[in-house]
N, C-alpha and C positions, 0 to 999 in steps of 0.2 A: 836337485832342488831341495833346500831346506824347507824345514816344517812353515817358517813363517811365511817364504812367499808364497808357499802352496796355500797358506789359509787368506793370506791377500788374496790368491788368483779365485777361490773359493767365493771368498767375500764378493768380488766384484762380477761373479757370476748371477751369483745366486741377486743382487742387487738388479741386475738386466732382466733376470726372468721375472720381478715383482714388476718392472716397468713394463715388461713386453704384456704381459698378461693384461692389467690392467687399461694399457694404450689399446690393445686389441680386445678390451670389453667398453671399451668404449668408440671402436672403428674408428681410429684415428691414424690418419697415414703421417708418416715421417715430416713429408711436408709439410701438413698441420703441424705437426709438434713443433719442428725447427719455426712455423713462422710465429706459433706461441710462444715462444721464448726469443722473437723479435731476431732472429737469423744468427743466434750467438753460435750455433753449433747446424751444420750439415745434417743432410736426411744420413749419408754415410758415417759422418760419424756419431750420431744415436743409434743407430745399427749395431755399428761395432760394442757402445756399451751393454747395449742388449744382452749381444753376442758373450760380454764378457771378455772380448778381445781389447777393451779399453780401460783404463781408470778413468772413472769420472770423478771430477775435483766437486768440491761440497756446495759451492755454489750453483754450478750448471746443475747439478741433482735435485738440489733446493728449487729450481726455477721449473725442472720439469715432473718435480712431486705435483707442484702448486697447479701446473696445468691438469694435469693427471687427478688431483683431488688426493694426493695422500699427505702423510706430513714425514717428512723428511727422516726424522729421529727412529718413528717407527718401521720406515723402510730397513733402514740402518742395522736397527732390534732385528727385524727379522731375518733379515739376509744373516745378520753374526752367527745368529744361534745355527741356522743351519748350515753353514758353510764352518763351523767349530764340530759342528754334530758330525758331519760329512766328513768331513778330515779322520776326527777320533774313532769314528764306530763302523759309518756304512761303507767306507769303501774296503774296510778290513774285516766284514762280516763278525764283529765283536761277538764273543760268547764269554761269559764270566765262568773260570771254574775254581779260580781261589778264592779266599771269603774277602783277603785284605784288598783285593782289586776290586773287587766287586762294591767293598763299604765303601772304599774310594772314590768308585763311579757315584754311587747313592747319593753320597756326602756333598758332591760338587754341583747335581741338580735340586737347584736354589725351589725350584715349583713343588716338583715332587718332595721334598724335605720339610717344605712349608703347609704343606696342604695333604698330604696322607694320614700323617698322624703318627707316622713308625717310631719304634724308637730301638736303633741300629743294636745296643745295647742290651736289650731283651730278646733278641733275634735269635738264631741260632746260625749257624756257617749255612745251613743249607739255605734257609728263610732267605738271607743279605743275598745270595749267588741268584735264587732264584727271582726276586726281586728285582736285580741289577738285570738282569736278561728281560727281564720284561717291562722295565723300563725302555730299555733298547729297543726290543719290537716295535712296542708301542711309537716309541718317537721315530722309529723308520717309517711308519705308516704316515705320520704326521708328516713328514716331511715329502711323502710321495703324495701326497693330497693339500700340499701347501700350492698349487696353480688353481685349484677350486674356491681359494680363499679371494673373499672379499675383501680388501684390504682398506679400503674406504671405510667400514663396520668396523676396525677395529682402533679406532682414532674416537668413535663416540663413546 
């Protein structure tokens, strides 16, 4: 399998677990759903997206954000990032011990880059390595704790 369909199959997981979570904070059974969005799609197959066993196309997702109460775009945001994160780091136990990988990695997360303050360039080899590793931690934890998130709170 190539790196992209793996991040497709990622993406469309990690999109099912923000739906199941949320359908099941709200005790809503499949049948509900399917008759909210007026029988366009089977209790079977919103499962399967759940599952991750389906692609769902942007309008059925669109229809069942809207019952769900999320907005569509952000669903999208969230599942990327961790389904990118996932591919790149957690499944390969990332550890930085070269500096230029390390600045690398730093360099590519847009949050951490924007909001710390660092400036890669004053660092030294060890600062960039150690930094990049603790980025990683930290966003593996995030993403082991992305089923607790309220996903409705982050649309206000």
């Amino acid at each position: 399998m190539i790196k992209s369909e793996k991040i497709d199959m990622l993406l469309y997981q990690e999109i099912g677990k923000i739906l199941k979570t949320r359908r099941e904070e709200l005790n809503m059974s499949f049948d509900k759903l399917s008759e909210y969005i007026d029988g366009k799609k089977t209790k079977s197959t919103l499962k399967r997206y759940e599952d991750g066993n389906s692609r769902v196309d942007m309008e059925t997702l669109h229809d069942i954000c809207k019952v769900l109460g999320l907005n569509r775009d952000t669903v999208i945001a969230n599942a990327s990032y961790a389904a990118n994160f996932a591919s790149e780091n957690t499944e390969s136990n990332t550890q930085f011990a070269n500096p230029t990988d390390a600045l690398k990695f730093i360099l590519e997360q847009p949050v951490f880059a924007s909001n710390i303050g660092y400036d890669p360039k004053k660092m030294s080899d060890e600062q960039l390595i150690k930094l990049a590793n603790k980025i990683v931690r930290f966003t593996k934890m995030e993403i082991e704790d992305m089923e607790e998130i309220d996903y409705t709170e982050l649309d206000n």
